[in-house]
Residue frames as a rotation matrix with the C-alpha (Angstrom) as fourth column:
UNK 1
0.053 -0.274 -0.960 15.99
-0.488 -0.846 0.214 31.47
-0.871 0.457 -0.178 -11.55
UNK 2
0.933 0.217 0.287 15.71
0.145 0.503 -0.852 30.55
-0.329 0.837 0.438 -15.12
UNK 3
-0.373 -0.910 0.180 18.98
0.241 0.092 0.966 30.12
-0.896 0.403 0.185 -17.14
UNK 4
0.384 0.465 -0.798 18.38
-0.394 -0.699 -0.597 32.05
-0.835 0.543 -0.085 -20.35
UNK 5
-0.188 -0.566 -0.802 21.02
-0.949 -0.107 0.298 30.37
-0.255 0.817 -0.517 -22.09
UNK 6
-0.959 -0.020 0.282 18.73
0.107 0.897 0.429 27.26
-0.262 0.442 -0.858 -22.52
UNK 7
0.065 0.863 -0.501 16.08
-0.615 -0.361 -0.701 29.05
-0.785 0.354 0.508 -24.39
UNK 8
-0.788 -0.353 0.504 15.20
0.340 0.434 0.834 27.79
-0.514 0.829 -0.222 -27.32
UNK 9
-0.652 0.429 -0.625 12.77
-0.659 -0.729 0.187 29.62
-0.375 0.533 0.758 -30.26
UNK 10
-0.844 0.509 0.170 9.43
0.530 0.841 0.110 28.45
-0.087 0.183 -0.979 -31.06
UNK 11
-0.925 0.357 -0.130 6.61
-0.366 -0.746 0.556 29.39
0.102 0.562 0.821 -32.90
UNK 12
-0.280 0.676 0.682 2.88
-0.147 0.672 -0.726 29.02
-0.949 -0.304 -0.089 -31.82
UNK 13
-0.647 0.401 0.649 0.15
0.749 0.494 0.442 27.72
-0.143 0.772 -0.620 -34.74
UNK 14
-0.638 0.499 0.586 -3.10
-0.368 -0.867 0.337 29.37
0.676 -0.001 0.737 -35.67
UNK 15
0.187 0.836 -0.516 -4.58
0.045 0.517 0.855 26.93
0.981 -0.183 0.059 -33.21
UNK 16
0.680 0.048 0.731 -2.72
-0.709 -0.208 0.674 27.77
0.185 -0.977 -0.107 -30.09
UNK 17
0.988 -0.124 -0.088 -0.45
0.117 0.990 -0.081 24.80
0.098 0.069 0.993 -30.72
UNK 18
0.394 -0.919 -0.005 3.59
-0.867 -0.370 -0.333 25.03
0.304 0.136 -0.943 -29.61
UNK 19
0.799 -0.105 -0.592 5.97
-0.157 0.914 -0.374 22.70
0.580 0.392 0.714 -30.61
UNK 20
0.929 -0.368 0.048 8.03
-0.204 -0.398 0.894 21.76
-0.310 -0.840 -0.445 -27.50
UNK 21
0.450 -0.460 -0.765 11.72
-0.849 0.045 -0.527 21.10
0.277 0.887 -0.370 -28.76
UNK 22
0.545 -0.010 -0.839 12.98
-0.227 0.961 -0.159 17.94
0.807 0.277 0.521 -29.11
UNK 23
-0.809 -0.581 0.089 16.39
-0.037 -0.100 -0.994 18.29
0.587 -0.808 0.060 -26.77
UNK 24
-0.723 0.435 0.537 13.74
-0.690 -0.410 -0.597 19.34
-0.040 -0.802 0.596 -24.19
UNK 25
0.592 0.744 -0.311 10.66
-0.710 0.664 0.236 16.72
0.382 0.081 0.921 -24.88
UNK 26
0.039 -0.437 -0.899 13.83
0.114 0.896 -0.430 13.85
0.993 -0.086 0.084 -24.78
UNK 27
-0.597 -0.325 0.733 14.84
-0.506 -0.557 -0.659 15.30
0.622 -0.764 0.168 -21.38
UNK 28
-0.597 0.673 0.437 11.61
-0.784 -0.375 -0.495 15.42
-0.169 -0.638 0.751 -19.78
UNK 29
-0.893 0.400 0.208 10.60
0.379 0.915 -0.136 12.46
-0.245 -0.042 -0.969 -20.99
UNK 30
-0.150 0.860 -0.487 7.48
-0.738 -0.425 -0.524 14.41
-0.658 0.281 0.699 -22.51
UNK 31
-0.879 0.227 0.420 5.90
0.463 0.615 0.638 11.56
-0.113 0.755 -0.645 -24.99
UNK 32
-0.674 0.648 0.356 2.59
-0.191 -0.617 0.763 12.31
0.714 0.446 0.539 -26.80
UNK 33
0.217 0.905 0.367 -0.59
-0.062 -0.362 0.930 12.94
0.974 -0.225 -0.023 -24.45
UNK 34
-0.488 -0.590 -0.643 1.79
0.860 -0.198 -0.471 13.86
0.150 -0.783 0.604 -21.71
UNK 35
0.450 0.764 0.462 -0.20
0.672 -0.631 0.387 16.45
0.588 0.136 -0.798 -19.47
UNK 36
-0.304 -0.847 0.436 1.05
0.757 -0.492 -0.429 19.75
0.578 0.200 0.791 -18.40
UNK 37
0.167 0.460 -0.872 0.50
0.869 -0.486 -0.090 22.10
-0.465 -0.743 -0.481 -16.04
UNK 38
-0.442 -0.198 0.875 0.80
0.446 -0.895 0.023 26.16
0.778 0.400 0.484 -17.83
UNK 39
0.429 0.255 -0.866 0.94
0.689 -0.712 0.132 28.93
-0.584 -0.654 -0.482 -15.36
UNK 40
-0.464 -0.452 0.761 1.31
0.505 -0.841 -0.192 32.86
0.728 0.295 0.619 -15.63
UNK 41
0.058 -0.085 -0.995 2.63
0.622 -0.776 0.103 35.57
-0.781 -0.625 0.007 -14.44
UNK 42
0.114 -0.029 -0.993 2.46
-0.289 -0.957 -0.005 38.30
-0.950 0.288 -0.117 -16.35
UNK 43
0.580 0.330 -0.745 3.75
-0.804 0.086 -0.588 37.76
-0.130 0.940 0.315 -19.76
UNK 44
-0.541 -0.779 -0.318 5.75
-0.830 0.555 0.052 34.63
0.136 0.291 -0.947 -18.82
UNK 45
0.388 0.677 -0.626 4.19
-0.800 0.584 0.136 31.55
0.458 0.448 0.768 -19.65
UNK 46
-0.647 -0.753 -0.118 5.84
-0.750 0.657 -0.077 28.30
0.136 0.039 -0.990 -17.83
UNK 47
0.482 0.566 -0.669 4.89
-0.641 0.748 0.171 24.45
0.597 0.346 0.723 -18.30
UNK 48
-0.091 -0.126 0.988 5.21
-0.885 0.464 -0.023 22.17
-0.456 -0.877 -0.153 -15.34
UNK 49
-0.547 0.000 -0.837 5.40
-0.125 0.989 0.082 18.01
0.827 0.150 -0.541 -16.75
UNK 50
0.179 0.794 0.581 2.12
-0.978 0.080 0.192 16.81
0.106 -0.602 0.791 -14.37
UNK 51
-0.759 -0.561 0.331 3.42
-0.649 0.603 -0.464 13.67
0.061 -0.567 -0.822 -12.39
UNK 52
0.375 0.919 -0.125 -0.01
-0.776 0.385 0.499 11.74
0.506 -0.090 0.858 -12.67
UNK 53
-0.224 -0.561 0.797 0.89
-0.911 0.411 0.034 9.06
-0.346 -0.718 -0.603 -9.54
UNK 54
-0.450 0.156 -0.879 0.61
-0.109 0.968 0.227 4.93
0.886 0.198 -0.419 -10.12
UNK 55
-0.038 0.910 0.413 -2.06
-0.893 -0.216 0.394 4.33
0.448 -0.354 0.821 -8.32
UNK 56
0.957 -0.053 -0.284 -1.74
0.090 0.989 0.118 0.54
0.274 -0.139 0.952 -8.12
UNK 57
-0.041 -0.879 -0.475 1.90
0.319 0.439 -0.840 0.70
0.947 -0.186 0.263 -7.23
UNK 58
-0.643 0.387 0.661 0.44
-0.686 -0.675 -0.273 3.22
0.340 -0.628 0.700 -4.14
UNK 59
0.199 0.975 0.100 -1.83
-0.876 0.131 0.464 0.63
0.439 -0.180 0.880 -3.29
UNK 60
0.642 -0.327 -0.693 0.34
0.500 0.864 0.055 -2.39
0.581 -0.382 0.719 -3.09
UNK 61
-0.361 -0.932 -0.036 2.72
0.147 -0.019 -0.989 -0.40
0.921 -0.363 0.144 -0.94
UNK 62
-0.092 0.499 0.862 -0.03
-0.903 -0.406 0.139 0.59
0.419 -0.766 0.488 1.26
UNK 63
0.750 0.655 0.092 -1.06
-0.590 0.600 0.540 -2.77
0.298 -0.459 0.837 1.43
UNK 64
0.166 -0.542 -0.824 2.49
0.398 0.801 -0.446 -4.06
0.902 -0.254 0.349 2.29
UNK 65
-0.493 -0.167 0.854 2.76
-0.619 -0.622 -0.479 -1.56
0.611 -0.765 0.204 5.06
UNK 66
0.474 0.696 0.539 -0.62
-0.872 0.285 0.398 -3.01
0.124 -0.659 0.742 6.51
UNK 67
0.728 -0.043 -0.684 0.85
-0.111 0.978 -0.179 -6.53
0.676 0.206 0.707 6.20
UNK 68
-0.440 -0.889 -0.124 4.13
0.228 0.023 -0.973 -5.79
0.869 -0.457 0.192 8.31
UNK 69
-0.736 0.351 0.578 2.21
-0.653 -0.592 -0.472 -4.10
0.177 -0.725 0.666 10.82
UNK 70
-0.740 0.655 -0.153 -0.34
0.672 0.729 -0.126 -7.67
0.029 -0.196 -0.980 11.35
UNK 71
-0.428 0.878 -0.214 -3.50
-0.414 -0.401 -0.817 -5.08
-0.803 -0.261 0.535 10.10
UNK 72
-0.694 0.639 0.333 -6.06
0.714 0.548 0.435 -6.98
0.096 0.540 -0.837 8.06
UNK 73
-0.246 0.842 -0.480 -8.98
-0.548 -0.529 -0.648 -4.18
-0.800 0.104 0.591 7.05
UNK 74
0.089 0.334 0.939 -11.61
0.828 0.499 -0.256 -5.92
-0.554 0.800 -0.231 4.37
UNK 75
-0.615 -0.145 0.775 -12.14
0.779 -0.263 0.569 -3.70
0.121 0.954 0.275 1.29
UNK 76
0.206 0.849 0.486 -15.10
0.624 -0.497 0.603 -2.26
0.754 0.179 -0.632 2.35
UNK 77
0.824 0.229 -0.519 -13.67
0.565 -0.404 0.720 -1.19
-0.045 -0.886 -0.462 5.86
UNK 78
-0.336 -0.860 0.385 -10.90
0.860 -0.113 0.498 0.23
-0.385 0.498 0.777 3.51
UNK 79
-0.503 0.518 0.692 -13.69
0.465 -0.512 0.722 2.35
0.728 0.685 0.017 1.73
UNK 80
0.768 0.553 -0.323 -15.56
0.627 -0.547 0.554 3.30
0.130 -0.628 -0.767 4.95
UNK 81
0.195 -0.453 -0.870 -11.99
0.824 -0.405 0.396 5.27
-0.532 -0.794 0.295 6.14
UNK 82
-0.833 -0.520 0.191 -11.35
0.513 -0.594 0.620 7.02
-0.209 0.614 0.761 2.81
UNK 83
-0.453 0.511 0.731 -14.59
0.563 -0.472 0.679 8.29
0.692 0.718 -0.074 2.87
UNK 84
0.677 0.224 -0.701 -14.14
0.736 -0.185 0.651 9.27
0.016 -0.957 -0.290 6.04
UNK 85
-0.191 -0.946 -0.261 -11.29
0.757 -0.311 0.574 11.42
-0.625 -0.088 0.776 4.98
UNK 86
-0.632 0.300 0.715 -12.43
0.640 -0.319 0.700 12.67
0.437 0.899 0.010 2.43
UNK 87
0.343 0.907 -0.243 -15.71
0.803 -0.149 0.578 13.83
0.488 -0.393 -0.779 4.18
UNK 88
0.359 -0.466 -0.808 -13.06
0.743 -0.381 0.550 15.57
-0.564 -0.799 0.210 6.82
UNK 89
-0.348 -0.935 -0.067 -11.42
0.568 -0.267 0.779 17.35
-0.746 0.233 0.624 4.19
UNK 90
-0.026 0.858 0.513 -14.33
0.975 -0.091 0.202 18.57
0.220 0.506 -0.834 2.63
């Protein structure tokens, strides 16, 4: 449910451009070329903050997992499984 009493008033451009308000940018941590998701439903408009994962920090955790577990895969037999997955999921 949305809480109404943290609206806040904002005006688009002629370019399509709205200016999110500060309070709410600081929050969210929103910094410039922060990307957004924008759905609708009818005439309500809402922006989602898009989580864009660390990739490298995902990798080294994968690859400490394999380490605890005494698995040793080369790079390439790394690449053969994910494009096996991938393929599956196709």
């Amino acid at each position: 449910m949305i809480d109404v009493r943290e609206a806040e008033v904002t005006t688009m451009s002629e370019k399509g451009q709205v200016v999110i308000p500060q309070m709410m940018r600081k929050e969210l941590e929103l910094t410039p070329k922060t990307k957004l998701l924008v759905y609708r439903k009818d005439n309500l408009l809402i922006l989602k903050k898009l989580e864009i994962p660390d990739l490298a920090k995902e990798w080294d955790d994968i690859v400490k997992q394999m380490s605890k577990k005494g698995l040793k895969m080369s790079f390439e037999e790394i690449q053969k499984e994910v494009d096996a997955v991938r393929a599956a999921n196709r």
